[in-house]
C-alpha positions in Angstrom: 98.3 108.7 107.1 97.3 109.7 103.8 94.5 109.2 101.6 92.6 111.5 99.7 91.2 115.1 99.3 88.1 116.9 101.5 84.8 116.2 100.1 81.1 117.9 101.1 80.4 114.9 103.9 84.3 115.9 106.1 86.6 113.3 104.5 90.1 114.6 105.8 93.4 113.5 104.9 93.5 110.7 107.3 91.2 107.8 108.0 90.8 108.5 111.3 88.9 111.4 110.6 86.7 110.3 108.1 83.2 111.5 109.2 80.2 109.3 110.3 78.3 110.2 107.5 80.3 109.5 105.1 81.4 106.0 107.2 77.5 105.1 106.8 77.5 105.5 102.9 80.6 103.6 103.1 79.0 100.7 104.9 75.8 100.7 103.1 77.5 100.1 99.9 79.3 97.1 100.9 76.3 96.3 102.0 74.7 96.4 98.7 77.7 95.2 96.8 77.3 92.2 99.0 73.7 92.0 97.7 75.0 92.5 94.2 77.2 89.5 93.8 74.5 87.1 96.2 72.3 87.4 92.9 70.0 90.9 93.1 71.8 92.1 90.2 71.5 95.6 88.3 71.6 98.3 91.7 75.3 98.1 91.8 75.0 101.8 90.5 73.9 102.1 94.3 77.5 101.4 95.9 79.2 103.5 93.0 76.7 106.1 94.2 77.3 105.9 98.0 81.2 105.8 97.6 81.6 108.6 95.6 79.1 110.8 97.7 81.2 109.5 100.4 84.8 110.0 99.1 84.8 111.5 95.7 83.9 109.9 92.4 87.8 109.6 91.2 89.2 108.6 94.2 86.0 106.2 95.1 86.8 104.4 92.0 90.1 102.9 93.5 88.7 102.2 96.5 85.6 99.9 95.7 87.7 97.2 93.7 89.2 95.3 96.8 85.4 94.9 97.7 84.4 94.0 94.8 87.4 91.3 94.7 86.5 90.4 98.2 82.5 89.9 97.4 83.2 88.1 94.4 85.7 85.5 95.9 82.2 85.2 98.5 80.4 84.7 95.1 82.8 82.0 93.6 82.9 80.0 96.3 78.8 80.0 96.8 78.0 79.6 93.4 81.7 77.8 91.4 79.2 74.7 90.7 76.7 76.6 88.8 79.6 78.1 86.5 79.4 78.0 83.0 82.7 79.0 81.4 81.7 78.5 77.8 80.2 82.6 78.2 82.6 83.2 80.1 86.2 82.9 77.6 83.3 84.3 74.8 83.4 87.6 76.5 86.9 88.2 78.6 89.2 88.5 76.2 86.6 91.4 75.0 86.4 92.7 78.9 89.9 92.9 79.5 90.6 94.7 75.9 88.1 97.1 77.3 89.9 97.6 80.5 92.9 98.5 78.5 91.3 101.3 76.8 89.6 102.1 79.9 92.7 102.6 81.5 94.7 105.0 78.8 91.1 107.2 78.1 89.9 106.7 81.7 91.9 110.0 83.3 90.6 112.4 80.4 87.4 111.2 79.7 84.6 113.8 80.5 82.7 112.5 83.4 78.9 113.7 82.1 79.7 112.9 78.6 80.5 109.0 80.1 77.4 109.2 82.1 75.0 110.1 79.2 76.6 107.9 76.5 76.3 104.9 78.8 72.7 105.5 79.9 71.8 105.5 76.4 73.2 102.5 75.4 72.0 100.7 78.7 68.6 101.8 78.2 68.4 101.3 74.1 69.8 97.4 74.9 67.3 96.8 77.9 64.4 97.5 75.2 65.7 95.5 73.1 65.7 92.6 75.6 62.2 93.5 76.5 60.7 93.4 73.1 63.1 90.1 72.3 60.8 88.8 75.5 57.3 90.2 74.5 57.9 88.4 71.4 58.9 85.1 72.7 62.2 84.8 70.6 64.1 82.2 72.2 67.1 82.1 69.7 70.5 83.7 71.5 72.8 86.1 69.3 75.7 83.9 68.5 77.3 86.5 66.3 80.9 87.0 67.6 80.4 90.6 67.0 77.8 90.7 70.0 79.9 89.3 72.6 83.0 91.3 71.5 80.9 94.6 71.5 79.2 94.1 75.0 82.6 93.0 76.2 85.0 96.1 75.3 82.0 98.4 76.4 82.3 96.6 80.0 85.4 96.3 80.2 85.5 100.8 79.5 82.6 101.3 81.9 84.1 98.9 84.6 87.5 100.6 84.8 86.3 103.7 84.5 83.1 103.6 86.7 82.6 100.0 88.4 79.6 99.9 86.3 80.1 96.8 83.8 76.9 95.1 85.3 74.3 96.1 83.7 76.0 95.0 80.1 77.2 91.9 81.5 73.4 91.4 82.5 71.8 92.0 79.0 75.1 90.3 77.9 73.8 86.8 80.1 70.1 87.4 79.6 70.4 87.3 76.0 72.6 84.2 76.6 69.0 82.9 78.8 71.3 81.5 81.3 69.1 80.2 84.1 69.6 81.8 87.6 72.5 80.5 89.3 74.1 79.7 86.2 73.8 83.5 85.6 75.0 84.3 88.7 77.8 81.7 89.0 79.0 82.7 85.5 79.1 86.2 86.4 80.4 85.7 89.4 83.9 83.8 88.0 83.9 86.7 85.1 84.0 89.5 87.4 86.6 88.1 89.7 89.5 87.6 87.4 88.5 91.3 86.1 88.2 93.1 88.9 91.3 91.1 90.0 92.9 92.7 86.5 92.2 95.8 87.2 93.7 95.9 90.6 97.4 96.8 89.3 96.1 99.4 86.9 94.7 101.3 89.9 97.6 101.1 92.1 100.2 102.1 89.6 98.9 103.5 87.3 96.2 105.9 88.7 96.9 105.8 92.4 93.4 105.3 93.6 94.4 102.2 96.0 96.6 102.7 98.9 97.6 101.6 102.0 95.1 103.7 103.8 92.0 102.8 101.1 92.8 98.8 101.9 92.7 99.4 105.6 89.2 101.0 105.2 87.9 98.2 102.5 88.7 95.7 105.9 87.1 97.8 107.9 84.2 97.5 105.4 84.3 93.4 105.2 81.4 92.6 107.5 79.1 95.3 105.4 80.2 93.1 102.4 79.2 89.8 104.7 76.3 90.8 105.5 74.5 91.8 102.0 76.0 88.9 100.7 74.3 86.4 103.5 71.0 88.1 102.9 70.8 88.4 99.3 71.1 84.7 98.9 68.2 83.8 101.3 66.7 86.8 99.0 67.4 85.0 95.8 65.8 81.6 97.0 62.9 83.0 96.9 63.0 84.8 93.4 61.5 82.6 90.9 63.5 81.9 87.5 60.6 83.7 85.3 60.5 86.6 87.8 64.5 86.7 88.5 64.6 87.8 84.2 61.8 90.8 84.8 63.6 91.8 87.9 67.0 92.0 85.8 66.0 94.3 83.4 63.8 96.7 85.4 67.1 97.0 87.9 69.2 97.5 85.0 67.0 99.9 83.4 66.3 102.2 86.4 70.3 101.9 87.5 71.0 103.5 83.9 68.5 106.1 84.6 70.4 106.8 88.4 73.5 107.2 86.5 72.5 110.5 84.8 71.8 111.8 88.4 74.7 110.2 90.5 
């Protein structure tokens, strides 16, 4: 069978072949993708970071959207009743205008220059948040011009890298959506997304295959797992503390990105 080229941990050109290590970072980032979409938002730079050490950061890209798809179908069904789809159609028409662009610049944009641009805005945004917090401002931004700017930069970074979460966290923060409204809201969002941007990477860039499916199944019970876990996990994260933990995940996961 097909799939894709060598990389550093002995991926070959079939998936019967692929090494162990690299079918351990495989697993242990549907593991954390599963913890991801149960509610321990902001490490989802972890998975991106496991699959492309495992597989190559191009061809890795492809292949972690079925799991996504797959988690977040876990997530909707967990947490449809919390859903709050007033944030959501304020930001997806912004998202999938992003995924557009992300799709036509995606092949020739330079990977570090990606990378550092992001980090910065990640980083300058979380501050913001902070100081909005330390200075107990409770209004939201209702400016349309804050939702359509946090949903085209998403929608770029999540074709191009997988890693729209941390600006759909500030983007819900800012909103001060309580937890499992947060996570329900975010859970509905990223379906029909990821669910978008399924077609773009089969026929467009080639990244999912016939051979990458038959691996995300393989990975399914990785998936399963985090996602079982994380939610006992989030039942035990208070709503005050669940905020704090948000934006010092998202913070440190736009600091991993300058080193992934």
């Amino acid at each position: 069978m097909r799939f894709v080229r060598p990389t550093t941990f002995g991926l070959t050109l079939t998936t019967m072949e692929i090494s162990l290590t690299s079918w351990i970072l495989a697993t242990a980032a549907a593991f954390v993708i599963g913890l991801s979409k149960a509610g321990i938002k902001g490490i989802a730079v972890i998975n991106v970071t496991f699959m492309a050490l495992a597989f190559g950061a191009k061809e890795s890209t492809g292949m972690v959207v079925p799991l996504l798809v797959l988690a977040d179908i876990f997530a909707v069904i967990y947490y449809n009743r919390h859903t709050q789809w007033n944030y959501v159609f304020k930001v997806l028409p912004w998202m999938i205008f992003g995924v557009l662009i992300g799709v036509v610049v995606g092949k020739d944009l330079p990977e570090s220059l990606f990378k550092i641009g992001m980090s910065i805005i990640i980083l300058i945004t979380v501050f913001m948040m902070y100081w909005w917090d330390r200075r107990k401002i409770q209004t939201v931004p209702r400016h349309w011009a804050f939702a359509s700017s946090i949903g085209i930069v998403a929608g770029i970074t999540t074709m191009v890298g997988n890693l729209a979460g941390a600006f759909s966290n500030i983007y819900f923060l800012a909103m001060r959506l309580p937890k499992n409204h947060f996570i329900g809201t975010a859970a509905w969002l990223f379906l029909i997304v990821n669910s978008i941007k399924l077609p773009f990477h089969i026929f467009v860039w080639g990244t999912i295959t016939e051979e990458t499916l038959l691996l995300n199944v393989k990975l399914l019970p990785g998936i399963l797992l985090g996602f079982l876990i994380g939610i006992k996990i989030i039942k035990l994260i208070k709503e005050a503390f669940f905020r704090k933990m948000i934006l010092v995940l998202t913070a440190l996961g736009a600091i991993l990105i300058l080193f992934q």
